[in-house]
C-alpha positions as CSV (number, residue, x, y, z in Angstrom):
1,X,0.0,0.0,0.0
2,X,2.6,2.7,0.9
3,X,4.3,2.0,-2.8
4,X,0.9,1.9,-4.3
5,X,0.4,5.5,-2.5
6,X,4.2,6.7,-3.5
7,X,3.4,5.8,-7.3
8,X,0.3,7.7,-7.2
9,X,2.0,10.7,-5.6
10,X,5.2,10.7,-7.8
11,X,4.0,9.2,-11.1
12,X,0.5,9.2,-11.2
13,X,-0.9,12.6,-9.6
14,X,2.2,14.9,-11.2
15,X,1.5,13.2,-14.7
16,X,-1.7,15.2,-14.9
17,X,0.4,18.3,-15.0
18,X,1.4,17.5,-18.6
19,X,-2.0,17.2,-19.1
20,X,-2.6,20.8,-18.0
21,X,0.5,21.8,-20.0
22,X,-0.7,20.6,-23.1
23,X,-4.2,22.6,-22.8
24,X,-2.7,25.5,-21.6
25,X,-0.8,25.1,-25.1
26,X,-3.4,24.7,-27.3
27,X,-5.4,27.2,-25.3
28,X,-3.0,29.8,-26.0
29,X,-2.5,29.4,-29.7
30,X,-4.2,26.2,-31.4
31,X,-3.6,27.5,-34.9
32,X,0.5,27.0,-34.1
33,X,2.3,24.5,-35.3
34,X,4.8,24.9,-32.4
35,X,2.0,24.8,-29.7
36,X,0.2,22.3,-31.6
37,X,3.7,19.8,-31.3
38,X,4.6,20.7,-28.0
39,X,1.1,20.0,-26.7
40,X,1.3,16.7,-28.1
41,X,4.8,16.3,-26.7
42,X,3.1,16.9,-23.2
43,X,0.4,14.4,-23.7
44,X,3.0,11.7,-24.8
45,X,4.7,12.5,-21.6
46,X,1.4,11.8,-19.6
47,X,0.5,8.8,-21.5
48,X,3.6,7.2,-20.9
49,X,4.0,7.6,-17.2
50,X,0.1,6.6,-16.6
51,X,1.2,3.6,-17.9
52,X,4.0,3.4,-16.2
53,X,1.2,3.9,-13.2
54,X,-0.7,1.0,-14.6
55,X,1.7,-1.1,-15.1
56,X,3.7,-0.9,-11.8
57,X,0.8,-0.5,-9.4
58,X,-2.4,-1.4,-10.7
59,X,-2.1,-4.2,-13.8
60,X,1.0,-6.2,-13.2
61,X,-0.1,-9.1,-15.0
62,X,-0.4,-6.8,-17.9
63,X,3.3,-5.1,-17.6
64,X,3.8,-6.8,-20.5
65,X,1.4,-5.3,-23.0
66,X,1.5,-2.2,-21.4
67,X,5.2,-1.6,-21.7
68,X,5.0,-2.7,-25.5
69,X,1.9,-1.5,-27.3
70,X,1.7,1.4,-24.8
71,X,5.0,3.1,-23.1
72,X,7.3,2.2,-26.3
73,X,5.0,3.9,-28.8
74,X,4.8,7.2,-26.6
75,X,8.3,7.0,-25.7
76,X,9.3,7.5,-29.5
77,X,6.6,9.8,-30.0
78,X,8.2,11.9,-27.2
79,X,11.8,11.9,-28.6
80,X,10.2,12.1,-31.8
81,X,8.1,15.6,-31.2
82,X,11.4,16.7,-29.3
83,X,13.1,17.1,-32.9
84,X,10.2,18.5,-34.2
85,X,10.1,21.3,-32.0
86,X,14.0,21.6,-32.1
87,X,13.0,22.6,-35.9
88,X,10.3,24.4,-35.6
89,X,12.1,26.9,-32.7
90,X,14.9,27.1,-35.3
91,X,13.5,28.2,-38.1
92,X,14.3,29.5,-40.4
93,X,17.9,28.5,-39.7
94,X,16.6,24.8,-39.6
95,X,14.2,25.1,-42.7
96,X,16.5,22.2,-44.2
97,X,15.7,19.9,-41.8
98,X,12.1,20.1,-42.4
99,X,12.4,17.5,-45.4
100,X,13.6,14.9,-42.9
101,X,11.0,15.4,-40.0
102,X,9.2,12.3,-42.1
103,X,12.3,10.0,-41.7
104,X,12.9,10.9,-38.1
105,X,9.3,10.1,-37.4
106,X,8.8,6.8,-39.1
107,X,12.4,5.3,-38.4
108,X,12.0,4.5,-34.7
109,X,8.2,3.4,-35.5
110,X,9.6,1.1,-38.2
111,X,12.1,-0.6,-36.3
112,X,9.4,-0.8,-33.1
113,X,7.0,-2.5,-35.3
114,X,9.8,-4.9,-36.8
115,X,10.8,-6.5,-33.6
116,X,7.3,-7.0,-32.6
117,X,6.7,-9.1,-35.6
118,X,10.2,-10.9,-35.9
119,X,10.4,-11.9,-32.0
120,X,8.4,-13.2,-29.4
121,X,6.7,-10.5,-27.4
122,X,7.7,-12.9,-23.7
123,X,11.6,-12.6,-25.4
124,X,11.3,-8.4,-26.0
125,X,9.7,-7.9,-22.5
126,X,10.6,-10.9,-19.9
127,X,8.4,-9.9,-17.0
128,X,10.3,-12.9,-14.7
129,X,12.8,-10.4,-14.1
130,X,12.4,-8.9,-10.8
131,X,15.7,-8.7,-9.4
132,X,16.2,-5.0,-10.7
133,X,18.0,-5.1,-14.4
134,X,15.3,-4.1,-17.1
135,X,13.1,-6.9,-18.1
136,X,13.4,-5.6,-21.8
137,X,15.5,-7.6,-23.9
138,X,19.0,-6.1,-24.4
139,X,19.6,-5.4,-28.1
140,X,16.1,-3.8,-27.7
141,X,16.9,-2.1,-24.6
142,X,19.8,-0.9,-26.4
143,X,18.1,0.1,-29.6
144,X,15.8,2.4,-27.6
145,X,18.6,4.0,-25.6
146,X,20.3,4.5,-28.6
147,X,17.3,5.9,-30.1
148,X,16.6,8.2,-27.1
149,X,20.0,9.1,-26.5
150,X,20.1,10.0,-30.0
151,X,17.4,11.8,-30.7
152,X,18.5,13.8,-27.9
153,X,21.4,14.8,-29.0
154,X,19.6,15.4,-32.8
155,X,17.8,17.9,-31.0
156,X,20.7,19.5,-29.4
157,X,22.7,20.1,-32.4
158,X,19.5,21.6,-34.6
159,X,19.3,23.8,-32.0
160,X,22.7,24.6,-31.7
161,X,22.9,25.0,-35.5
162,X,20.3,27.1,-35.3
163,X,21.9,29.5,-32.3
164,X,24.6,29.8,-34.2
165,X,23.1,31.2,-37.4
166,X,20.3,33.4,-35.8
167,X,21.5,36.9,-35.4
168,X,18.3,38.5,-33.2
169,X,19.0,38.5,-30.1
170,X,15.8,37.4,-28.1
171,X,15.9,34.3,-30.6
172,X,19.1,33.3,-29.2
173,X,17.9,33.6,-25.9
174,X,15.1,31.2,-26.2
175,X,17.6,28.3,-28.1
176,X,20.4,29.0,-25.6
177,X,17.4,28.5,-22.9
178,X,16.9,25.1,-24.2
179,X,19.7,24.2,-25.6
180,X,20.8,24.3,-21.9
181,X,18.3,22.3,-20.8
182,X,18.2,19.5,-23.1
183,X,22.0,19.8,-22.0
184,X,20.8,18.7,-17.9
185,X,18.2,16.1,-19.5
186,X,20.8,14.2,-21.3
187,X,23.3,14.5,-18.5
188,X,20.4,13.2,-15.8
189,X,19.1,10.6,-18.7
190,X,22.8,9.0,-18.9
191,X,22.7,9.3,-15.1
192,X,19.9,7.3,-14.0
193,X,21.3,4.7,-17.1
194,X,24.0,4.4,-15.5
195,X,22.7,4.1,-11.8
196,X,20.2,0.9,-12.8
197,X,23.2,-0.8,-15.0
198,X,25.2,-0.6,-12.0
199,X,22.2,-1.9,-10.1
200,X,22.1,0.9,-7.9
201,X,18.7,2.1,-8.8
202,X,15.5,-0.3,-9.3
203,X,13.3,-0.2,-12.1
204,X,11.2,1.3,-10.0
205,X,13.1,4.2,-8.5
206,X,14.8,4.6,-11.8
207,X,11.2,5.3,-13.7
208,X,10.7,7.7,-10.7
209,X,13.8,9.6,-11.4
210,X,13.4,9.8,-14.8
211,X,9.8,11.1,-14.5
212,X,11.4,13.9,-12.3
213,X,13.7,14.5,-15.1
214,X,11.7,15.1,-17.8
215,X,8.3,16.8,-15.5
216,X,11.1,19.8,-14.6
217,X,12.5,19.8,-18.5
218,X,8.9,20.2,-19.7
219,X,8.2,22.8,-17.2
220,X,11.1,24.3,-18.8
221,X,9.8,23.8,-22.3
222,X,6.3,24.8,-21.5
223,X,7.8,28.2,-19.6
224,X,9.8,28.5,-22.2
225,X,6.9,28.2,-25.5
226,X,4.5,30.3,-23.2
227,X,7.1,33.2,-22.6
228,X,8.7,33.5,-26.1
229,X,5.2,32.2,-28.1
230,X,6.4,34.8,-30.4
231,X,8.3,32.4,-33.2
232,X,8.9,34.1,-35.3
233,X,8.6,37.4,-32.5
234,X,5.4,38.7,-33.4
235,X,7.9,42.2,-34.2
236,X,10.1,40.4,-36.6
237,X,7.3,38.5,-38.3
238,X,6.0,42.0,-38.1
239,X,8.5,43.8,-40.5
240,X,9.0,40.4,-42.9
241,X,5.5,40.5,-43.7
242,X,4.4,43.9,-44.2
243,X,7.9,46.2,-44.2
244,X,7.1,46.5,-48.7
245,X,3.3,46.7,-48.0
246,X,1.6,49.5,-49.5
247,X,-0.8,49.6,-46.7
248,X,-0.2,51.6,-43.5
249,X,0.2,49.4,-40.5
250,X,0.4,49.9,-36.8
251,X,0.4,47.9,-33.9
252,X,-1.6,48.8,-30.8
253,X,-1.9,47.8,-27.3
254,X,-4.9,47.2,-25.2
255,X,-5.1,51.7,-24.7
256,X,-5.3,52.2,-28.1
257,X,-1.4,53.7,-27.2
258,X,1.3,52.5,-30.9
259,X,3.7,50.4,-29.9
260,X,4.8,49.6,-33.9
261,X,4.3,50.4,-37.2
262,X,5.3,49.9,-40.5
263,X,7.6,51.8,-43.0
264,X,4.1,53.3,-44.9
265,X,2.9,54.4,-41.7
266,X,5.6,56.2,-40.3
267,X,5.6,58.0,-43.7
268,X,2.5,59.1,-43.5
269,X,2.5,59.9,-39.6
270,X,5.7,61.8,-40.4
271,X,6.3,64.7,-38.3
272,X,3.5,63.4,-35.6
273,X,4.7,62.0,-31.9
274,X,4.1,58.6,-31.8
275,X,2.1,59.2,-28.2
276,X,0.1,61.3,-30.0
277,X,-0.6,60.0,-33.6
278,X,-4.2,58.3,-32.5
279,X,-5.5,61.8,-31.7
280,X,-4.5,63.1,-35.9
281,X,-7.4,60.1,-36.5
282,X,-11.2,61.3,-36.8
283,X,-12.9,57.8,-37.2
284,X,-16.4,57.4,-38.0
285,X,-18.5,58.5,-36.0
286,X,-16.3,60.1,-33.6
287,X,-15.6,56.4,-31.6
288,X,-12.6,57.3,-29.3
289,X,-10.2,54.3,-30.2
290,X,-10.5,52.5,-27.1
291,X,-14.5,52.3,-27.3
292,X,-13.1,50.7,-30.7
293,X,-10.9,48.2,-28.7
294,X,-13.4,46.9,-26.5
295,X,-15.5,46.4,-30.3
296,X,-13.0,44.5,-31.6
297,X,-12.6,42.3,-28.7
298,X,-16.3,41.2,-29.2
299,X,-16.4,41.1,-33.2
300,X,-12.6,39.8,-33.5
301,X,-12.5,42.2,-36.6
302,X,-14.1,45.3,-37.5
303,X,-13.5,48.2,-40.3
304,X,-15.0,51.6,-40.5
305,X,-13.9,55.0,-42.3
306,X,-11.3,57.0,-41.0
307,X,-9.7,60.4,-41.8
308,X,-5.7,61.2,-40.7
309,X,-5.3,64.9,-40.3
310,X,-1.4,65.5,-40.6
311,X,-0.2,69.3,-40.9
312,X,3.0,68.4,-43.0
313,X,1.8,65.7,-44.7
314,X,-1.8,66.7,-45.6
315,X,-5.5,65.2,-45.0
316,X,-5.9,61.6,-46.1
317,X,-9.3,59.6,-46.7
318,X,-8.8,55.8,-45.3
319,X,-10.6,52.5,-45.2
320,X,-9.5,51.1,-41.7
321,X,-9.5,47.3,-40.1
322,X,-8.7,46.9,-36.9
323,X,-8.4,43.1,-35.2
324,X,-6.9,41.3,-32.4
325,X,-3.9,38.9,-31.9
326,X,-4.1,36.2,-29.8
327,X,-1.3,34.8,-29.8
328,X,0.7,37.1,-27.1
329,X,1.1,37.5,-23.9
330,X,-0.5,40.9,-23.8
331,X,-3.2,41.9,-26.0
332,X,-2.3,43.5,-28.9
333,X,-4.4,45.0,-31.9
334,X,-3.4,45.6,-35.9
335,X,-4.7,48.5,-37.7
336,X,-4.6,48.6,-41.2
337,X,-4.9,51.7,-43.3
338,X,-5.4,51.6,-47.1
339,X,-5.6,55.1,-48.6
340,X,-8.8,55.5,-50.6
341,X,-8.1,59.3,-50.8
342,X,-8.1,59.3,-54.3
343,X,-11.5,57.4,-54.6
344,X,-13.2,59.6,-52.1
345,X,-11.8,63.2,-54.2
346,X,-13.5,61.0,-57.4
347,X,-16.6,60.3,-55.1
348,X,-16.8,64.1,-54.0
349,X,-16.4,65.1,-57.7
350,X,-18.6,63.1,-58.9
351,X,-21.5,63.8,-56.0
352,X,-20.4,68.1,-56.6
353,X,-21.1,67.1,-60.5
354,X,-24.6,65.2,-59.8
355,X,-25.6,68.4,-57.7
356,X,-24.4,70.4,-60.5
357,X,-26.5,68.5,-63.0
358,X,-29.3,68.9,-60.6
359,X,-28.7,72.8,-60.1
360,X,-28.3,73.4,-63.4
361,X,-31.6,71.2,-64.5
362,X,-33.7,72.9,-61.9
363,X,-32.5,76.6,-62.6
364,X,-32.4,79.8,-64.6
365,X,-28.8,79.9,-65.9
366,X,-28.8,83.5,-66.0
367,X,-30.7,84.5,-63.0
368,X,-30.2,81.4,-60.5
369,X,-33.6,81.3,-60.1
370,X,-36.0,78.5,-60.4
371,X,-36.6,77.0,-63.9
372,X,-39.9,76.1,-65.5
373,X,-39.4,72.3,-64.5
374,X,-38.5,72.8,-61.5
375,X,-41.3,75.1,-60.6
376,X,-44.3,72.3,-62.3
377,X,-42.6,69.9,-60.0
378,X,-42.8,73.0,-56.9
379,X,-46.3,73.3,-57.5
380,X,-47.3,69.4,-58.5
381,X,-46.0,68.9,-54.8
382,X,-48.3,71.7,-53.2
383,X,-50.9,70.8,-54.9
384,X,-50.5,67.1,-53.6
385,X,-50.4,68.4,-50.4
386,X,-53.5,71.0,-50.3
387,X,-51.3,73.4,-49.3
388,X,-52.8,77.0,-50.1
389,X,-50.5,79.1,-51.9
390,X,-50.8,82.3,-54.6
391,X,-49.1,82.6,-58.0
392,X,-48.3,85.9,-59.4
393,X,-47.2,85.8,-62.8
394,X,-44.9,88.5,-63.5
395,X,-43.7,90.3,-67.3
396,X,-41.4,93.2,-67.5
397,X,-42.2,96.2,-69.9
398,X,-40.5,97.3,-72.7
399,X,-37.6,95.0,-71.9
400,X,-37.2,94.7,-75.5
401,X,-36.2,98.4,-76.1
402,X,-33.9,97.6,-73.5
403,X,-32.1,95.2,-75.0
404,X,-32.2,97.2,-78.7
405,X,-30.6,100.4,-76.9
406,X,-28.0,99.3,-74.6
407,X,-27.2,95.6,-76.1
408,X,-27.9,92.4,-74.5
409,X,-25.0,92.5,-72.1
410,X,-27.1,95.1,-70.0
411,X,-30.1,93.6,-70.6
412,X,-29.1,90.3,-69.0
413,X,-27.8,92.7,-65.9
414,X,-30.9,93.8,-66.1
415,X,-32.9,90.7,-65.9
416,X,-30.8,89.8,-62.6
417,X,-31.1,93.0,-61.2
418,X,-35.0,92.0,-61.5
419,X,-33.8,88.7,-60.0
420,X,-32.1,89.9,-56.8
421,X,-34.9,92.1,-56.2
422,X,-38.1,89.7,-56.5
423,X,-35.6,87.6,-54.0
424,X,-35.4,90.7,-51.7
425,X,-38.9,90.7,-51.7
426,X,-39.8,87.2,-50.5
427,X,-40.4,85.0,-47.7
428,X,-38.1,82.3,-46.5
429,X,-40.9,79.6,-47.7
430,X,-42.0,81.3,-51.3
431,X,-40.7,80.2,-54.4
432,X,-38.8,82.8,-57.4
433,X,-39.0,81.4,-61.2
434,X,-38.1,82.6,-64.2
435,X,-40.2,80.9,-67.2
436,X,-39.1,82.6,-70.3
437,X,-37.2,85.8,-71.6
438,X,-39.1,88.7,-69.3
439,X,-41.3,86.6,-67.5
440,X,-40.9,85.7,-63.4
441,X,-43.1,83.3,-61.4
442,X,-43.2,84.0,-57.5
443,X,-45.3,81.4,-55.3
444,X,-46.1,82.7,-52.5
445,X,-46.7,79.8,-49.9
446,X,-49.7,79.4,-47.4
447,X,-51.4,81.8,-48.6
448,X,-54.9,82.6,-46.9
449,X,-58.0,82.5,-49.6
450,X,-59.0,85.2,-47.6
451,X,-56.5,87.4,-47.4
452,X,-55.7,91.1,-48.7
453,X,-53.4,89.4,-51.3
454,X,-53.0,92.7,-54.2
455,X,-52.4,94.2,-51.2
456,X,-49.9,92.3,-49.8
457,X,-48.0,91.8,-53.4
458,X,-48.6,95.1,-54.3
459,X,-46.2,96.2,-51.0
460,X,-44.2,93.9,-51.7
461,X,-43.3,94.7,-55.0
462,X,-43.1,98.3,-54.5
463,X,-39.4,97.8,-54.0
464,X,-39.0,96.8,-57.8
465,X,-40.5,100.1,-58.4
466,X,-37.9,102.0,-55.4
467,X,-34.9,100.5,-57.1
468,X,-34.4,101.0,-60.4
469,X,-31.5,99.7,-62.7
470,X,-28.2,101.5,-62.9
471,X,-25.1,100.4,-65.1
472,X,-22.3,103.0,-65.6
473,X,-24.3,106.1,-65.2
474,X,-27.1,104.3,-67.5
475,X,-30.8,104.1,-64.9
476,X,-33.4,102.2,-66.5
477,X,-36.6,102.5,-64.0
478,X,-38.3,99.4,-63.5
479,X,-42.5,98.4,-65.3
480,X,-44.0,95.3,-64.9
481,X,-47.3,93.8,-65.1
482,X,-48.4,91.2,-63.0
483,X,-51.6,88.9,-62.3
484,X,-52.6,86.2,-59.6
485,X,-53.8,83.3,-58.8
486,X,-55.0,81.2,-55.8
487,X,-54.7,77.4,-55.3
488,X,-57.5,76.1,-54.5
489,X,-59.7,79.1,-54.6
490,X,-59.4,80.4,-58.8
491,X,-58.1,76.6,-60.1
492,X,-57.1,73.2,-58.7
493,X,-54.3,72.5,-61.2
494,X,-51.2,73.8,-62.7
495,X,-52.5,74.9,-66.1
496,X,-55.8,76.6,-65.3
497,X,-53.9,78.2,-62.7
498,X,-51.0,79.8,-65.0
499,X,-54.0,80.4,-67.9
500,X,-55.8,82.4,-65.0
501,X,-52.7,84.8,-63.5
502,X,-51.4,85.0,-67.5
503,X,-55.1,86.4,-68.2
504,X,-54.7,89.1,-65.0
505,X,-51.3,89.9,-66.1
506,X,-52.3,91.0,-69.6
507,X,-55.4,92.9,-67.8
508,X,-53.0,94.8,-66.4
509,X,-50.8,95.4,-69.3
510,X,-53.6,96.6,-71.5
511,X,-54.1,99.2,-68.8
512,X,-51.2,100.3,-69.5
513,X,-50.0,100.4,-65.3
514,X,-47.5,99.0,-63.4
515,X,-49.4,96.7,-60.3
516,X,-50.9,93.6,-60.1
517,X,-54.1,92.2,-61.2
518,X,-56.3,89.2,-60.2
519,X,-59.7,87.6,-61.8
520,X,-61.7,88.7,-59.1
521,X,-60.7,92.4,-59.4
């Protein structure tokens, strides 16, 4: 009972540590291919030494099977996944020795499976043996040693092959790390070989040792992966990828504060401290950039439009995406930035032309003033609406003699004179047309049927009459003739409504007077 209770304290109980080692791993970054092998390299390690467990303390009569089909197969998996990572922590020093990783994998496999099916299994694993040497049969004790020790020292070389040609510092760090400790697991490995051949050491005491062993270098490993889970460093991989991109890129941390960006960027934040650059940015609408953030941490990804406002460098128009990396200790955020200034100067032209079209296909290009079109559709809408309104059809006199005496240069001076004033004349809500050569509309909106309307026209016009035209000494006093008529009082559409005001105009014109006329007078 007390070495059933010792297993379970020293082999059993401590082997569900690689367990939590190899979820942590995967946890942290399952898309990498360095966490993914390490992880696996952890769960090897627990598999073995649970049935190590089994074997010693709970199925004896099963060592047998256990040691074969079970512990041998993870054992070579573990010195097998050790390379791997050896590689994979090199790179790209060791991209060579990618083409091998195959080989190393299926060599020890291959000659595992070949003495199970050229010997007898009782031969390979003689569990009579109790007096302390290895029940495993010696040429396949000694192949797996060799295998082991090998591998080992495989490992040791990639990496330092690989510390040796790596010139960053912070990489060399991490492969002197565990070059160092491979280093003090093949030294204790050779150690506790050479305790049980000299029969110093059990079986027993010897799996113990070696379980220490390896449990403190795969504490090591996993500090090691979790600390420096940056290969290649996230900065280095950082610059590789995006140092020629024609995209501005910066790297943020969890305040929204740049901790690096890319060649494009710091050209176009040139000039602008780097604690400051996030407040040149005017994103859509207005988010501060760590309301953004905490957007980003919910969505993984996001993208709105943004504007950079840089006094040497000029206003730029940007598309930006912002997402999160996962894969560091601390959280860190990538903003891209693709210039779309030139689309949004061909957007504003083009929107500045369509309101151009617009302007120009709704109004007088000589006076600015309302068009015939665009005046049918004013009063289709009023009309639509039953809203009461009054319109006074207006025509200048002798505007012809005008244009014989002084030339049509003044005459279209004059026309805008007329223009300006009708404006001055009108309410905020009323509407100013002109419909052909001499002839103005003015709408005058919510108009009441009963109201003094010649009255109120009449006042307001008076100011046509107190301003006359003057052009370089040249005064040319102003005569018109104009006649009304109320929507929904004198017509209900547009064209017995212009028919009646054109017939109270020319009432007034045959009178000869200057004023305004409606049906009713």
């Amino acid at each position: 009972m007390n070495e059933l209770f010792m297993d379970f304290l020293t082999i059993l109980l401590p082997s569900f540590f690689f367990f939590y080692m190899a979820v942590t791993l995967l946890h942290r970054n399952i898309k990498s291919m360095l966490n993914r092998i390490a992880a696996l390299l952890m769960l090897a390690f627990q598999f073995y030494f649970l049935g190590e467990y089994i074997k010693t303390s709970l199925l004896p009569q099963y060592q047998m099977q256990i040691v074969l089909y079970g512990n041998s197969p993870m054992l070579l998996l573990v010195i097998c996944c050790l390379v791997h990572l050896s590689v994979l922590i090199g790179n790209p020093a060791t991209s060579a020795f990618k083409r091998l990783l195959p080989f190393i994998y299926a060599a020890p496999y291959t000659l595992w499976l070949g003495f199970l099916i050229t010997k007898d299994h009782r031969v390979l694993y003689n569990a009579e043996v109790t007096d302390g040497r290895s029940p495993l049969d010696p040429q396949f004790l000694l192949i797996t040693v060799l295998f082991i020790a090998g591998y080992i020292l495989l490992s040791v070389i990639i990496l330092a092959v690989s510390w040796y040609r790596v010139k960053e510092i912070k990489h060399r760090q991490v492969l002197r790390s565990l070059l160092l400790s491979l280093f003090l697991l093949f030294a204790w490995f050779v150690l506790v070989i050479f305790l049980l051949q000299s029969k110093v050491l059990t079986s027993r005491n010897a799996m113990i040792l070696f379980f220490i062993g390896y449990l403190l270098w795969a504490v090591t490993l996993r500090h090691l992966v979790g600390k420096y889970d940056i290969m290649p460093d996230y900065r280095k991989l950082f610059h590789i990828l995006f140092k020629s991109a024609p995209t501005a890129i910066l790297l943020l941390d969890k305040k929204g504060d740049v901790k690096e960006m890319n060649p494009r960027a710091k050209q176009w934040l040139d000039g602008i401290p780097v604690y400051h650059i996030m407040s040149y940015f005017q994103f859509e609408n207005n988010m501060p950039v760590v309301d953004m953030l905490a957007l980003v941490q919910q969505e993984n990804e996001v993208q709105w439009e943004a504007q950079l406002h840089n006094p040497k460098k000029g206003d730029l128009d940007l598309i930006m995406g912002l997402e999160l990396i996962e894969e560091t200790d601390e959280k860190l955020y990538v903003m891209h930035l693709t210039d779309v200034t030139s689309l949004k100067v061909a957007e504003r032209k083009l929107l500045k032309s369509e309101q151009n079209y617009k302007y120009l296909a709704h109004h007088d290009s000589l006076t600015d003033l309302y068009n015939r079109a665009a005046l049918h559709e004013l009063l289709l809408e009023k009309i639509e609406r039953r809203e009461s309104f009054a319109l006074i059809l207006i025509d200048l006199d002798n505007f012809k003699p005008i244009n014989d005496r002084y030339g049509h240069f003044v005459g279209d001076l004059y026309l805008k004179h007329i223009a300006l004033m009708l404006e001055n004349c009108s309410q905020p809500d009323d509407k100013i047309g002109r419909i052909g050569g001499d002839e103005f509309v003015w709408i005058i909106s919510s108009m009441d049927e009963n109201s003094e309307l010649d009255r109120i026209v009449d006042h307001r016009l008076s100011l046509l009459q107190k301003t006359p035209f003057t052009y370089k000494g040249i005064e040319i006093p102003i005569s018109f003739s104009a006649g009304v008529s109320q929507f929904p009082r004198d017509a209900t559409d547009i064209t017995t409504l212009m028919k009646n005001a054109d017939e109270a105009m020319y009432t007034m014109k045959r009178a000869r007077k200057t004023g305004i006329s409606s049906l009713a007078d």
